[in-house]
Biotite code that builds the C-alpha atoms (Angstrom):
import biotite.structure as struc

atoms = struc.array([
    struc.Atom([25.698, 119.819, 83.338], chain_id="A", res_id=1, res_name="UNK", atom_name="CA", element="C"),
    struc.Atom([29.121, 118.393, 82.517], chain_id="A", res_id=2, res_name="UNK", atom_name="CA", element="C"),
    struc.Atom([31.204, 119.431, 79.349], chain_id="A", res_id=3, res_name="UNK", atom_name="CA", element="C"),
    struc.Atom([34.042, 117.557, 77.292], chain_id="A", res_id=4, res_name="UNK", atom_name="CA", element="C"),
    struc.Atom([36.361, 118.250, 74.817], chain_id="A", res_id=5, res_name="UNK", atom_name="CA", element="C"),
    struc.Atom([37.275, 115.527, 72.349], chain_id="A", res_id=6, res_name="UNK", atom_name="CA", element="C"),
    struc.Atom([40.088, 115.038, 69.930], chain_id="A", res_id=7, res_name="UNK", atom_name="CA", element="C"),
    struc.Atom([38.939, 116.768, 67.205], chain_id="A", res_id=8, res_name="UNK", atom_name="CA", element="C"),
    struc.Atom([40.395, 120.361, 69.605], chain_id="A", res_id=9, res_name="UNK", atom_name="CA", element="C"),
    struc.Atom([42.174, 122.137, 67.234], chain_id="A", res_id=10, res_name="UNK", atom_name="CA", element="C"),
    struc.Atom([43.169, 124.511, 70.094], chain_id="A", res_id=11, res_name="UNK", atom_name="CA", element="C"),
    struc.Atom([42.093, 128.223, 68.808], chain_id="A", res_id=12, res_name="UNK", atom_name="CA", element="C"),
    struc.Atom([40.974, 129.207, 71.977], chain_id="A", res_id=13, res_name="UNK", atom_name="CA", element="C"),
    struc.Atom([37.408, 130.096, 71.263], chain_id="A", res_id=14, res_name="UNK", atom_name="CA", element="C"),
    struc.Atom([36.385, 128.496, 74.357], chain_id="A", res_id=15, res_name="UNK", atom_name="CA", element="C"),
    struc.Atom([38.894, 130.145, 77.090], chain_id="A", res_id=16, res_name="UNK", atom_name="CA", element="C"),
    struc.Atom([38.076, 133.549, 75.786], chain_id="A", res_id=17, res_name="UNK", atom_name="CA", element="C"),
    struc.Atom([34.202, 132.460, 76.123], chain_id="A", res_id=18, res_name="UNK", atom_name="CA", element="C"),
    struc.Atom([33.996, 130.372, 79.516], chain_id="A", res_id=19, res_name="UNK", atom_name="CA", element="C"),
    struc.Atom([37.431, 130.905, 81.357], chain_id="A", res_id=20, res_name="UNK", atom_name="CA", element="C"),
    struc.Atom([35.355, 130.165, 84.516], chain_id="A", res_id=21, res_name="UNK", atom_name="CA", element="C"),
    struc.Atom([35.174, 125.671, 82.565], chain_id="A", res_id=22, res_name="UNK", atom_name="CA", element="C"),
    struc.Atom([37.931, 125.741, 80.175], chain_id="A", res_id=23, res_name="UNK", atom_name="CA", element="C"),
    struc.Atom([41.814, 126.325, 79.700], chain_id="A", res_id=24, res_name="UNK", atom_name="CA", element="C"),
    struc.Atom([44.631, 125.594, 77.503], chain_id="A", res_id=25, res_name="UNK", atom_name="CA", element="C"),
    struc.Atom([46.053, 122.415, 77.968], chain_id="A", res_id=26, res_name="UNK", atom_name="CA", element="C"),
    struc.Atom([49.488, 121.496, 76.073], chain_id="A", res_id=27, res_name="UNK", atom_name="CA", element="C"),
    struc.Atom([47.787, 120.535, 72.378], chain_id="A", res_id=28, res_name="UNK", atom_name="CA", element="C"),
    struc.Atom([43.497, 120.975, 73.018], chain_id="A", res_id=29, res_name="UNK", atom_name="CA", element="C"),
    struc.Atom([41.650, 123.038, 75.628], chain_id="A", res_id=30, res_name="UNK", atom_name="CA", element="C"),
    struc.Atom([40.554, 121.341, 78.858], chain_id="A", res_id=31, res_name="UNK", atom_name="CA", element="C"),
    struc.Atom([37.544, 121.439, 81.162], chain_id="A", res_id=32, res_name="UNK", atom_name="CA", element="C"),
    struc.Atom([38.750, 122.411, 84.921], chain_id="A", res_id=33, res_name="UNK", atom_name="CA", element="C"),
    struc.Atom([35.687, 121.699, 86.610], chain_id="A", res_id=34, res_name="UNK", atom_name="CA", element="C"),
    struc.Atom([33.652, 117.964, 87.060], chain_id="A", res_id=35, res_name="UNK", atom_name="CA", element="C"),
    struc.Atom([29.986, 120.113, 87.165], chain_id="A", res_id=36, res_name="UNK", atom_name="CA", element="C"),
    struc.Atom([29.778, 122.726, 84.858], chain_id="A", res_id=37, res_name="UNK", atom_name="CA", element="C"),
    struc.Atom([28.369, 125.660, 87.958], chain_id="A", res_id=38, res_name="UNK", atom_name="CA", element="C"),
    struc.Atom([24.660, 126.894, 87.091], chain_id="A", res_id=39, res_name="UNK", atom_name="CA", element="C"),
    struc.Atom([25.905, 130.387, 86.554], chain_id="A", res_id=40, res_name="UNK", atom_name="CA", element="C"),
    struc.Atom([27.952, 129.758, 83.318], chain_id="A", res_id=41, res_name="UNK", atom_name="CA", element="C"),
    struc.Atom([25.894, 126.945, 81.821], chain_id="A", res_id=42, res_name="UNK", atom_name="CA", element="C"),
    struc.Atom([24.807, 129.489, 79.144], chain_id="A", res_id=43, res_name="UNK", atom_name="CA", element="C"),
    struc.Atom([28.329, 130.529, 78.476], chain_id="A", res_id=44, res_name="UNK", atom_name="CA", element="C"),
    struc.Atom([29.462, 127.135, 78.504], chain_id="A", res_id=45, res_name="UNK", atom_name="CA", element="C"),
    struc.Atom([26.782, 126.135, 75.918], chain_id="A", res_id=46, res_name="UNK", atom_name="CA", element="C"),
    struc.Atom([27.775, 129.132, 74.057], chain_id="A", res_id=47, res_name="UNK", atom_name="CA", element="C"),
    struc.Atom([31.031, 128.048, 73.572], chain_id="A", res_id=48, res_name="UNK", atom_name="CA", element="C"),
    struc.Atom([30.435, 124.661, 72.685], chain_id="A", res_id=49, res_name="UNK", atom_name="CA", element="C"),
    struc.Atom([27.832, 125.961, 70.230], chain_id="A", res_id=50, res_name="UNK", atom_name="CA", element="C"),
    struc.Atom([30.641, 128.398, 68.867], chain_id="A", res_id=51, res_name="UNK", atom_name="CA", element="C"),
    struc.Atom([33.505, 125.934, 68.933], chain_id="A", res_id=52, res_name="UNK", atom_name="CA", element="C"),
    struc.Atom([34.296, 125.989, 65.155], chain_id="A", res_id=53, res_name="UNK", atom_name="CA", element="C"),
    struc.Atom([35.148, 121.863, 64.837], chain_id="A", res_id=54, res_name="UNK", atom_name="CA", element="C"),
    struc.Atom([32.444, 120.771, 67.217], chain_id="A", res_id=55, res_name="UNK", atom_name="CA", element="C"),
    struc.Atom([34.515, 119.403, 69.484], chain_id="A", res_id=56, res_name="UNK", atom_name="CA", element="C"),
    struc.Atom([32.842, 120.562, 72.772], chain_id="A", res_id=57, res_name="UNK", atom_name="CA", element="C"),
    struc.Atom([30.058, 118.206, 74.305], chain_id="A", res_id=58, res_name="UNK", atom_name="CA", element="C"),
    struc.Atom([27.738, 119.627, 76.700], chain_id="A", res_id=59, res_name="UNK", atom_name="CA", element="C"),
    struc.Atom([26.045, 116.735, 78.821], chain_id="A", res_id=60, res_name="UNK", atom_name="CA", element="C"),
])
C-alpha cells in the first residue's frame, strides 16, 4: 500500500494526529515519510485518508 498527499493539503493536521507512524508536517501540506505504507498501520492510514476533510490523501 502506498499513500500520497496532493495539492489540495490544506494542512490541519488530521492526518499526523491519526498515522504519525506515514505522515508529518511539511512546510505548507503534510507529507508521507515512508515509500510502503507498513501492514500494521494500513488501517490507520486508510483512516486518515478517509477522514482527511478535502480529500486530499490517496491510498494506492
Amino acid at each position: 500500500m502506498k499513500a500520497k498527499v496532493d495539492d489540495s493539503c490544506t494542512a490541519c493536521g488530521l492526518c499526523v494526529e491519526t498515522c504519525p507512524q506515514v505522515f508529518q508536517m511539511g512546510d505548507e501540506k503534510a507529507q508521507v515519510i515512508v515509500d510502503e505504507v507498513p501492514p500494521q498501520y494500513e488501517d490507520a492510514a486508510q483512516q486518515a485518508a478517509d477522514e482527511c476533510p478535502v480529500e486530499a490523501i490517496i491510498i494506492e
